[in-house]
N, C-alpha and C positions, 0 to 999 in steps of 0.2 A: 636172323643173320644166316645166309650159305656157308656153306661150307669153304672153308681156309681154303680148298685148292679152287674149286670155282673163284672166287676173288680175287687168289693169285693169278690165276691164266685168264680171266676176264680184264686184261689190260686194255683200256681202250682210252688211254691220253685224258686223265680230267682235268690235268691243267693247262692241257691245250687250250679246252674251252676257258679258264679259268684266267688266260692271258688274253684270249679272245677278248673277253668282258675289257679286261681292263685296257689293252690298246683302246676299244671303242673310246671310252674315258678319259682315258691321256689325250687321242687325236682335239678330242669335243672340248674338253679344259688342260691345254698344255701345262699348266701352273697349278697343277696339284701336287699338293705330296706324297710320296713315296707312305707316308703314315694313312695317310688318307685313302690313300686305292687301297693298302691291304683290308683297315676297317670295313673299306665296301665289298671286300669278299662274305662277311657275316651275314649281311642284307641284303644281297643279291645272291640268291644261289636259285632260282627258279629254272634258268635253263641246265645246272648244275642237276637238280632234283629229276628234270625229266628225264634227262641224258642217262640220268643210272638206275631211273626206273626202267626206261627201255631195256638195260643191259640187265634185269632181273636182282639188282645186289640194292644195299641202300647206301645213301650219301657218303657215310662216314664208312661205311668200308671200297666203297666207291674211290673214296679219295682216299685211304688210308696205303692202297695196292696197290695205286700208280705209277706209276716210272713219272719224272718229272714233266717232261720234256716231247712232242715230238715235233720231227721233222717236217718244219712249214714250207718247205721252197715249192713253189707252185710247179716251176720248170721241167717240163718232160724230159730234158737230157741230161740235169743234174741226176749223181747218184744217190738213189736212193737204197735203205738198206730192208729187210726183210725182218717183220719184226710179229709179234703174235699183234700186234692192231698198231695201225698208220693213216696219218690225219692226210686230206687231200679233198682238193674242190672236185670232188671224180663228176659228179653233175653239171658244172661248168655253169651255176649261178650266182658265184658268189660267196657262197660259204661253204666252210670247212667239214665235209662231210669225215667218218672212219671208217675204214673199213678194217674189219676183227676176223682173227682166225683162232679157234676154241680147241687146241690140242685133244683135251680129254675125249670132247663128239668127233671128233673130225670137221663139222660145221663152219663154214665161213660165211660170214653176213656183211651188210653194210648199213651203217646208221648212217640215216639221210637228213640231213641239217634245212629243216624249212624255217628258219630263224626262228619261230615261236615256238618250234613243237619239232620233234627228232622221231622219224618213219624207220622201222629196222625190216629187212629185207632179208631172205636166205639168198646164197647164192648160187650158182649153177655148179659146183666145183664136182669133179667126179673121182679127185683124189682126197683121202685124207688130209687135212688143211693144218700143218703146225704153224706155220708161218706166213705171212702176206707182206705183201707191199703194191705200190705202184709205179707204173711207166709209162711212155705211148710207145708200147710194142710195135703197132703196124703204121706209125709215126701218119698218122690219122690227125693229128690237134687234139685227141683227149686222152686222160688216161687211164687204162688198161689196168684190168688187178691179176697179178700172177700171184698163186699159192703153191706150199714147199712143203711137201713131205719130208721131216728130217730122218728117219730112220729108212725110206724107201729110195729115199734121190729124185721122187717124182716131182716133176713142177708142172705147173697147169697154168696156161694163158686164157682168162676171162675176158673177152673182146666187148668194149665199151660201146654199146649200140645208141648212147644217146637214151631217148623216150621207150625204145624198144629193148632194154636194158642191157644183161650180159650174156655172150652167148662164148659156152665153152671150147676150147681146140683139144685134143687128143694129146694126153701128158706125155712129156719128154721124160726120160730117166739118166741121172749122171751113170749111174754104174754101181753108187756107194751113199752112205749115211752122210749126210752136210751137219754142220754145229754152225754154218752163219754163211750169211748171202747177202751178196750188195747187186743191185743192177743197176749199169754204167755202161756209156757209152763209149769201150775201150779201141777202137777200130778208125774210128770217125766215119762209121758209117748207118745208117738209120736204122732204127729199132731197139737198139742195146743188146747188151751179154749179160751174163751170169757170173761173177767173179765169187767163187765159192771157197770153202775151207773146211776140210772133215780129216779124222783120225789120221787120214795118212795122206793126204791129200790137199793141193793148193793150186787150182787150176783157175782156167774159164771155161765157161761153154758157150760158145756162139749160137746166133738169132738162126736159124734155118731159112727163114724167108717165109717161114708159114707159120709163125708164132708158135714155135716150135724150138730147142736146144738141143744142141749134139756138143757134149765134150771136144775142144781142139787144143787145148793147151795146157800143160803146167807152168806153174810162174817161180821160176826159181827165188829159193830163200836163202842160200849161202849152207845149205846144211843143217838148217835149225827147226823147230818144230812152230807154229803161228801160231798166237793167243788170239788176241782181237783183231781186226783190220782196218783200213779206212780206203776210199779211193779216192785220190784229187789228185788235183794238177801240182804235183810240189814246184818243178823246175819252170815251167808255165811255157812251155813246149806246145802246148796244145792239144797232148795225149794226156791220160789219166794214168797216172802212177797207181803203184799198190804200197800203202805205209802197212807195216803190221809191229806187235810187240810179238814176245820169243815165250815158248813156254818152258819154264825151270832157267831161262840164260836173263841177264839183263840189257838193257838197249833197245831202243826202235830203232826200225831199218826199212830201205825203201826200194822194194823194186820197180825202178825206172821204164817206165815205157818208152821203147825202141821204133816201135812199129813195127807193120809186119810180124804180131804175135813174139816180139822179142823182145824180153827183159833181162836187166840187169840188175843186180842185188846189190847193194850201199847201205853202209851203216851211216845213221843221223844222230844217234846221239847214242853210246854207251854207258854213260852214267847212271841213265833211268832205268830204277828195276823194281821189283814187285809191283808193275801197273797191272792196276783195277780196272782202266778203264783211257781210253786217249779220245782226243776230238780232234779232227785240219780244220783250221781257221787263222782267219787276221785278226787275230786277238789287238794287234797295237795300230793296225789300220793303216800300215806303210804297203801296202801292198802286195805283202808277201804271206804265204801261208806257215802259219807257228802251229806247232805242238801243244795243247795242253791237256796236260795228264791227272792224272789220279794213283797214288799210292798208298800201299796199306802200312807196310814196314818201311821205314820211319810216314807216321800217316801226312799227306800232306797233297796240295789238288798244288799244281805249278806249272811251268809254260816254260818250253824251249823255244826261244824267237830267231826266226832262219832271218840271215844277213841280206839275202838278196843275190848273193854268191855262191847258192847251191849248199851251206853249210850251216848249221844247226850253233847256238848260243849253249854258252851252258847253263842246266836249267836253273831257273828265280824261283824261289817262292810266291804261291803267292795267298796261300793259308794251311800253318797247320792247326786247325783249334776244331777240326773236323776229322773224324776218327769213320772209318771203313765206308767210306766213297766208291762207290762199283758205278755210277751212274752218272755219267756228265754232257750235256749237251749247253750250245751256245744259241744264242738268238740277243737280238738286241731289242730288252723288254721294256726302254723309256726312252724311245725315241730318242734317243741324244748321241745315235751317229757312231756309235761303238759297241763291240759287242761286250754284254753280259754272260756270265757263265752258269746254266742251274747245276746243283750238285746233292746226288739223293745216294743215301745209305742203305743199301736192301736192308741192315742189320737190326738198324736200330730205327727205318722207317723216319729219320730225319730227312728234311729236305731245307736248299738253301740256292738264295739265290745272291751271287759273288758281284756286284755291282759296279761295273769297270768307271774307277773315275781317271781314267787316261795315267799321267804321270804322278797321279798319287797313290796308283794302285787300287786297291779292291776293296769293296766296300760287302761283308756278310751280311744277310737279311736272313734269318730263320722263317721258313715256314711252315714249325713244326715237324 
């Protein structure tokens, strides 16, 4: 077994693959049950095994480290956030490649998904690598890996050459330490920005035109300090808003994209406090974008459903029998047109998958 912090910082999504499988499954026999695919987790784990031999650890600590969940949207101009490993077709065949950034080395690599067998690559980075994600920086049709130095402020543009693989640009610097990084297309113009958040600090930093960032703006918060953040469309304007929760205050709040680098700060909901963790989504599929959250005091994972009128619901439950939830992402894991919620406890290494049955509410599956 490696060592607990290898393990820990070698995140690289096993249950991406692990939903991979099972979509395959559901598409091929729609009319399986939900009992049925988890038991074929037992007896299918071969690309499970190779995937975590490549990353040096074994299975069951493989899968023991994980973060639930990640980020499938293929789309170059949705936001994506900046995370130590983020799942993406960067090869443009088909499957779900990760690309991993190793705090401890500085090292950033790319596990390359040849369906049967998984290729790991170093990659060109010339910064210390805490964090990675993907975009189509030079808005080329593929996407581009940027890596984040958190303690330096450097971010590094890895240019997607296709066959000829990545080739590096010359790192930008914010100026200061980041604690979290989303890049979004806040401008509506091509390439994306950098929507950032450190000690003292809530900005963005624009695309230079040479896959490059320069600082240009702070986003105002109303006076309060930012814990997590998200970017979407709340108001559906067509700009990307900034959602965030407060740190030591209660309530999510949103600063509204104005255009023109101009925001406005609005509270969405103050009821909600001690969030662990928030996700934007159509949680009820009316077409508007809901809140749902995670909290520790009183413990419980629930949803604020916006009206459609710019104004936030008060929040529902929608489980508390799950104690210290830091972890929550959405995807709809059975086909059936609505999203599901996963929910993982750094603490206690539980994980759950919340099973949206429309108007009857949520349906928990444990997966350990």
């Amino acid at each position: 077994m490696p060592p607990l912090s290898l393990v820990e910082k070698n995140r690289t999504t096993a249950l991406q693959a692990i939903i991979a499988v099972l979509k395959i499954v559901k598409s091929k026999s729609p009319n399986i049950s939900y009992s049925s695919l988890f038991s074929l987790l037992n007896n299918s784990l071969f690309r499970l095994r190779k995937l975590a031999s490549v990353c040096g650890v074994s299975l069951f600590a493989f899968l023991a480290s994980e973060k639930a969940f990640a980020d499938q949207s293929h789309s170059s101009t949705e936001p994506k956030a900046f995370k130590s490993s983020v799942a993406h077709d960067f090869d443009s065949d088909g499957d779900i490649d990760i690309a991993n950034a190793n705090p401890d080395s500085g090292d950033a690599s790319l596990i390359q998904n040849n369906f049967s067998s998984f290729d790991r690559m170093r990659l060109p980075a010339d910064i210390h690598a805490d964090l990675i994600s993907g975009y189509d920086i030079d808005n080329d049709g593929d996407l581009d890996i940027v890596v984040l130095n958190k303690d330096s402020g450097d971010i590094q543009v890895l240019e997607n050459r296709g066959s000829e693989g990545f080739s590096p640009h010359q790192a930008s610097n914010i100026g200061q330490g980041i604690e979290g990084a989303v890049l979004a297309n806040m401008d509506q113009q091509p390439g994306g920005e950098v929507v950032y958040s450190g000690p003292n600090i809530f900005g963005i930093a624009k695309n230079n035109g040479t896959e490059g960032f320069l600082p240009s703006s702070e986003i105002p918060t109303g006076g309060v300090a930012v814990d997590a953040f998200e970017v979407a469309d709340i108001d559906k304007d067509g700009d990307k808003d900034v959602v965030f929760s407060k740190i030591g205050a209660p309530g999510i709040a949103v600063s509204k994209n104005q255009g023109s680098e101009n925001f406005i700060p609005q509270e969405l909901n103050s009821e909600i406090s001690n969030v662990s963790d928030f996700v934007i989504a159509d949680i009820d599929s009316d077409g508007d974008k809901d809140i749902i959250f995670a909290s520790n005091y009183p413990p419980m994972v629930g949803v604020s459903k916006n009206n459609g009128s710019e104004n936030f619901l008060p929040a529902q439950l929608i489980t508390d029998d799950i104690s210290f939830i830091d972890q929550l992402e959405v995807a709809d894991l059975d086909y059936d047109n609505d999203l599901d919620i996963v929910a993982v406890s750094s603490e206690s290494g539980d994980k759950y998958i919340l099973e949206n049955q429309g108007s009857e509410g949520f349906s928990p599956i444990s997966l350990g």
